[in-house]
BAFIGU-319669 format. One record per residue: residue in three letters; x, y, z of N, C-alpha, C, O, CB in turn. Coordinates in steps of 0.05 Angstrom, whole numbers, padded with zeros to 5 digits, always signed. Atoms other than C-alpha are relative to their C-alpha. Glycine has a CB too. Layout:
! BAFIGU-319669
AlaXYZXYZXYZXYZXYZ...
! end
This chain:
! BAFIGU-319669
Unk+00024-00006-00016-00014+00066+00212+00009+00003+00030+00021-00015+00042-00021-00023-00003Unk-00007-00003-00028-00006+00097+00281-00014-00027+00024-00034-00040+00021-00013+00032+00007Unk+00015+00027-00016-00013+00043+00342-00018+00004+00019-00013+00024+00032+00016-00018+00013Unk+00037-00005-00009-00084+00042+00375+00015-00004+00041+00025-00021+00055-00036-00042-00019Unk-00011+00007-00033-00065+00057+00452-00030-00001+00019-00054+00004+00015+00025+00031+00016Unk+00034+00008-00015-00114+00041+00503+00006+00030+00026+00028+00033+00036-00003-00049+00023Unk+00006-00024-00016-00130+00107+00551-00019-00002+00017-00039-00011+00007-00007+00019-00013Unk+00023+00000-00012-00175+00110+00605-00004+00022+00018+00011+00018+00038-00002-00024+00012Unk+00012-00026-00018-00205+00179+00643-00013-00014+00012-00025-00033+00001-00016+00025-00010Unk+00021-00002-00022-00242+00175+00708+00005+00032+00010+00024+00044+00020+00006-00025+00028Unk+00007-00035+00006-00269+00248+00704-00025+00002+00006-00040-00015-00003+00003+00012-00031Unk+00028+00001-00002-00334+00271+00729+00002+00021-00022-00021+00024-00028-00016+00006+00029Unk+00012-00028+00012-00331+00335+00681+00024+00006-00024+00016+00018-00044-00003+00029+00027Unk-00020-00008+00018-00262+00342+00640+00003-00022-00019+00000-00046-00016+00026+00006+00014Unk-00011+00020+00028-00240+00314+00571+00028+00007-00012+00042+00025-00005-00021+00002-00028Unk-00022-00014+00017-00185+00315+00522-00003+00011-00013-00018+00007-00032+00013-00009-00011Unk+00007-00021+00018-00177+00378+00496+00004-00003-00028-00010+00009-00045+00013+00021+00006Unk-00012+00007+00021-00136+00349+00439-00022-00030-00013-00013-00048-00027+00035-00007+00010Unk+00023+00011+00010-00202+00309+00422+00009-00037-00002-00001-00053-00017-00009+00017-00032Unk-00015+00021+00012-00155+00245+00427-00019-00026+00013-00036-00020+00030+00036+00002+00010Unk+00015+00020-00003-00188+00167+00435+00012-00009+00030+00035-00016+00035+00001-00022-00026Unk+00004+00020-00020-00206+00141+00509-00024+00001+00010-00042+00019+00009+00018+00000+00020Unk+00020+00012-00022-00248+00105+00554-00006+00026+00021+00012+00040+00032+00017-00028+00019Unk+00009-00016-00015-00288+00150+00592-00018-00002+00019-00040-00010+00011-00005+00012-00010Unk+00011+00022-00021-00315+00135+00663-00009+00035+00018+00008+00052+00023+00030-00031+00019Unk-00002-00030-00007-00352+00201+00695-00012-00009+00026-00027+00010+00033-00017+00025-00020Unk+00006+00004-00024-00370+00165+00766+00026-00022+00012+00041-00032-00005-00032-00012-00001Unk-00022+00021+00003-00317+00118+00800-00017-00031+00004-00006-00052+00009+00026+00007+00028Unk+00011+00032+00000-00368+00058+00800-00001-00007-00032+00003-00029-00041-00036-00004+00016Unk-00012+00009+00031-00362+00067+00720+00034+00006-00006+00040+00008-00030-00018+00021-00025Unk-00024-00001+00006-00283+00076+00728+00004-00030+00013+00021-00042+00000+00016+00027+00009Unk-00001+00020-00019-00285+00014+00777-00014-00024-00027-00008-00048-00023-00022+00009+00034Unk+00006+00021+00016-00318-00027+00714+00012+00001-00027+00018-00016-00044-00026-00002+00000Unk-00026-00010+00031-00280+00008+00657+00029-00011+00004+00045-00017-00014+00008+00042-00004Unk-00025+00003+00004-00220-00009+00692+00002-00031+00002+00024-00040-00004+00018+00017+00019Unk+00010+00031+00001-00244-00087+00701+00001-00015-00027+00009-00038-00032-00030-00001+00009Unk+00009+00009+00022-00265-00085+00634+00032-00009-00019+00032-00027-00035-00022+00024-00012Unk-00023+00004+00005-00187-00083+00616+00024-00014+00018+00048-00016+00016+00004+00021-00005Unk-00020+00018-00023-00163-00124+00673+00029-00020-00012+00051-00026-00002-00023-00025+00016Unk-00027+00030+00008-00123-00178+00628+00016+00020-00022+00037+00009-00027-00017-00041-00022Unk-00010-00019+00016-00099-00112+00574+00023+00022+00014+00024+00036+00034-00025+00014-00011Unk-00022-00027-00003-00040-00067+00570-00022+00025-00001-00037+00030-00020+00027+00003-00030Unk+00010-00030+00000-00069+00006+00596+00024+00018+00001+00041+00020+00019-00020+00007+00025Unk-00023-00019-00001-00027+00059+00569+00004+00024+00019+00024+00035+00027+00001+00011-00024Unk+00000-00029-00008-00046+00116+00602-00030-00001+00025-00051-00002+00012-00005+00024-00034Unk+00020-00011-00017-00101+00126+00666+00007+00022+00007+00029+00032+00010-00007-00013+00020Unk-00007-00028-00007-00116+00186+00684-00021+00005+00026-00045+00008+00019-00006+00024-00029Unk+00024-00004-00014-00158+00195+00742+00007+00031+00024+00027+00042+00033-00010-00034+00017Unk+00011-00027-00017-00190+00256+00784-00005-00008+00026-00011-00032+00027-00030+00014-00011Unk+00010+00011-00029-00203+00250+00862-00026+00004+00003-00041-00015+00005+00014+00012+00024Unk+00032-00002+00000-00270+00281+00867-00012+00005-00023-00011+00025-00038-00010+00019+00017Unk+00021+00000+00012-00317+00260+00831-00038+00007-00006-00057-00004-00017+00005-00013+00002Unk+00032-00008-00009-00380+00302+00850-00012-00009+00012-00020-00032+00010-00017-00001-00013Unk+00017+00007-00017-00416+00307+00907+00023-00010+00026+00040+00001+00039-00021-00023-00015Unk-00003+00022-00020-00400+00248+00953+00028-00017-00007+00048-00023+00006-00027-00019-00001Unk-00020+00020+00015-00361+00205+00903+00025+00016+00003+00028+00041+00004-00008-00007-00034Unk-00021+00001+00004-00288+00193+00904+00004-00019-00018-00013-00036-00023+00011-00002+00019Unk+00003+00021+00008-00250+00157+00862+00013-00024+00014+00014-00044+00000+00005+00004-00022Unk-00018+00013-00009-00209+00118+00912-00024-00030-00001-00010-00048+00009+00016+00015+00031Unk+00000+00027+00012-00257+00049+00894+00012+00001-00017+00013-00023-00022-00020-00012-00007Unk-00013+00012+00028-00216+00052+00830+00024-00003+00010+00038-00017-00003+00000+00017-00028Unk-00028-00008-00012-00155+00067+00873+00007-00032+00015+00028-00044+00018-00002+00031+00026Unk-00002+00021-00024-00178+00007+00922+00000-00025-00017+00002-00046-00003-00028+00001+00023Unk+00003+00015+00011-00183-00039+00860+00036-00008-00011+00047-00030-00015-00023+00009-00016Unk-00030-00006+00017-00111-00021+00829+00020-00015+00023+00032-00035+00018+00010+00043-00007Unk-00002+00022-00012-00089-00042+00900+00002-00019+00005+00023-00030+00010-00004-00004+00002Unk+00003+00032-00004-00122-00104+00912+00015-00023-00017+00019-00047-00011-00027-00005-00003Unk-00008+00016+00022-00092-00126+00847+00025-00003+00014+00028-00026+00021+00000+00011-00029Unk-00028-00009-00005-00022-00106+00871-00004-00017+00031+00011-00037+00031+00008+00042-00001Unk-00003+00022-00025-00032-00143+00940-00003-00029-00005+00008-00043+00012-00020+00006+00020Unk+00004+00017+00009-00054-00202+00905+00029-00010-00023+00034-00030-00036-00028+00005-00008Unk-00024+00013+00025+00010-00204+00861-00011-00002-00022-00005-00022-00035+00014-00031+00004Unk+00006-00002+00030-00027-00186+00797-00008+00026-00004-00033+00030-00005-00022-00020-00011Unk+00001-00026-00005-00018-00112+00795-00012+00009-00041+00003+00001-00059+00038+00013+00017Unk+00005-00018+00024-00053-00075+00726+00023+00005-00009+00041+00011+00007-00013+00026+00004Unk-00023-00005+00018-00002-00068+00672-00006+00028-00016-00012+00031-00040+00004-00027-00021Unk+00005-00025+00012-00010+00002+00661+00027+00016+00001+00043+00015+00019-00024+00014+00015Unk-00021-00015+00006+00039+00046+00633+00016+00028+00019+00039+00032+00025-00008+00006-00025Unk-00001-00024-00015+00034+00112+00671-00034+00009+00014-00056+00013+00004+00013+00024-00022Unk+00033-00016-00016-00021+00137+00727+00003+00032-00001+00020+00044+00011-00004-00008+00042Unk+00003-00035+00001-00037+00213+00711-00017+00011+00035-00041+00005+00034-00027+00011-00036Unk+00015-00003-00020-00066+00233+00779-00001+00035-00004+00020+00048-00002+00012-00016+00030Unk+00001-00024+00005-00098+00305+00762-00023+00008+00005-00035+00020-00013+00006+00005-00022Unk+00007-00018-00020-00138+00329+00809+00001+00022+00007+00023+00033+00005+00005-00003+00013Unk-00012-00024-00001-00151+00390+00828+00004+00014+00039+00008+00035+00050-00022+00020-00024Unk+00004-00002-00028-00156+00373+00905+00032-00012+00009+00031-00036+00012-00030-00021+00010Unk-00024-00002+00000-00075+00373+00920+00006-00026+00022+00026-00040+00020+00009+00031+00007Unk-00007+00012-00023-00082+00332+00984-00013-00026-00007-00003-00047+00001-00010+00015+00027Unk+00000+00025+00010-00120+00279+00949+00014-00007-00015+00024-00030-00011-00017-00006-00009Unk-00026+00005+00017-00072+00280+00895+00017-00017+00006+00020-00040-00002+00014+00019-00004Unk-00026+00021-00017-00016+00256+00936-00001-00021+00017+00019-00033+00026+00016+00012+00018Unk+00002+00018-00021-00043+00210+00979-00012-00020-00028-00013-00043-00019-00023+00009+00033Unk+00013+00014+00022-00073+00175+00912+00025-00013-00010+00025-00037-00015-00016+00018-00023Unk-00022+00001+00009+00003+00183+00890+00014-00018+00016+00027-00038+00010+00010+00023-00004Unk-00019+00019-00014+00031+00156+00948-00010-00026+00004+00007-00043+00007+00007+00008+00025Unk+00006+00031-00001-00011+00091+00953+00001-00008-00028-00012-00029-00029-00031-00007+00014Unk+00001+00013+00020-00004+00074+00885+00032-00005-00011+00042-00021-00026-00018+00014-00019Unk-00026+00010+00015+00067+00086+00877+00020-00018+00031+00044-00025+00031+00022+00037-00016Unk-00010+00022-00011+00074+00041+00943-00001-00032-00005+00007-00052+00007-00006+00004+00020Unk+00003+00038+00001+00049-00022+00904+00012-00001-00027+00009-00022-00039-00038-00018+00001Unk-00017+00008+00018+00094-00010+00844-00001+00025-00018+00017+00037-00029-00008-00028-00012Unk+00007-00015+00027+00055+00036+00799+00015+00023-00010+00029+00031+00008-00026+00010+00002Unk-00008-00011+00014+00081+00084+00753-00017+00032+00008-00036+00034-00008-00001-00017-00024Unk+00013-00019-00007+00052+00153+00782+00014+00030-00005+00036+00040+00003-00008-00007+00026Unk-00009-00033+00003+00047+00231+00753-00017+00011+00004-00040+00008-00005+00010+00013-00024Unk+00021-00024-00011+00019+00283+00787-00006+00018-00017+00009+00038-00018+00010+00016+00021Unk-00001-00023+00026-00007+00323+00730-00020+00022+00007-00028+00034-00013-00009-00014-00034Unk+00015-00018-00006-00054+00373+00768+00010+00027-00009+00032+00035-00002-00006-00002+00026Unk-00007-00015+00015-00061+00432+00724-00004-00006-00019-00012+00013-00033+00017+00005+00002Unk-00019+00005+00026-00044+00395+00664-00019+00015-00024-00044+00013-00021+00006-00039-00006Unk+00019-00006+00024-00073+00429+00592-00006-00021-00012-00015-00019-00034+00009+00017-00019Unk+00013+00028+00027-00089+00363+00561-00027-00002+00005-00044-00005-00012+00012-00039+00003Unk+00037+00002-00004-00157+00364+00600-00015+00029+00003-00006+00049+00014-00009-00017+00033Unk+00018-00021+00000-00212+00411+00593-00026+00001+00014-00035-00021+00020-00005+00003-00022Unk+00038+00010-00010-00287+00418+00623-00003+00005-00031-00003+00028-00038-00027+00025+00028Unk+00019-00011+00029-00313+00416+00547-00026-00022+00002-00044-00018-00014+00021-00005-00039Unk+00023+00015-00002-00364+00359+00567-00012+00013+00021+00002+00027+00036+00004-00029+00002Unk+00017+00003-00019-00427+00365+00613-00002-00029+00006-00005-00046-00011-00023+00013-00007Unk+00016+00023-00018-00444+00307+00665-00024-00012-00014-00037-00030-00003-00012+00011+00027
! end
């Protein structure tokens, strides 16, 4: 039996095209509690977007990942996908996350996500 990985999108609008199982957070005040909700769990894979429609960013989820990491209890997450399609948030997402340890890929572009959901 294949092993059950834990995934988490913060996406206002894209999914996996490959229809595959995660957590799905389409504002960053529901990526900010999705990613809470796994605070004490191995996360294999985040993937998060910079803008989130409108107003929203997701940098509270950014400011959470952080705080952990300043506190000396940084998220045990495997790899950060940062895929965006705003280049200059991208990297600045990239560079504060891979100054507190994290594991960070710039995957803007990438085909794994699609818009196939509506908001």
């Amino acid at each position: 039996m294949p092993e059950r990985r834990t995934i988490l999108l913060v996406d206002d609008l894209r999914s996996f095209v490959d229809g595959r199982r995660a957590a799905i957070a389409r504002t960053s005040a529901a990526g900010a509690e999705l990613l809470e909700r796994h605070r004490d769990g191995h996360i294999d894979e985040l993937w998060l977007d910079h803008d989130m429609g409108g107003d929203d960013t997701v940098w509270p989820v950014v400011e959470i990942l952080e705080r952990a990491a300043f506190e000396n209890h940084p998220f045990d997450i495997g790899v950060v996908h940062v895929h965006s399609s705003n280049p200059g948030g991208a990297a600045k997402i990239a560079q504060v996350l891979r100054r507190w340890g994290y594991r960070v890929c710039i995957a803007s572009g990438s085909t794994e996500l699609g818009y196939l959901d509506t908001p």
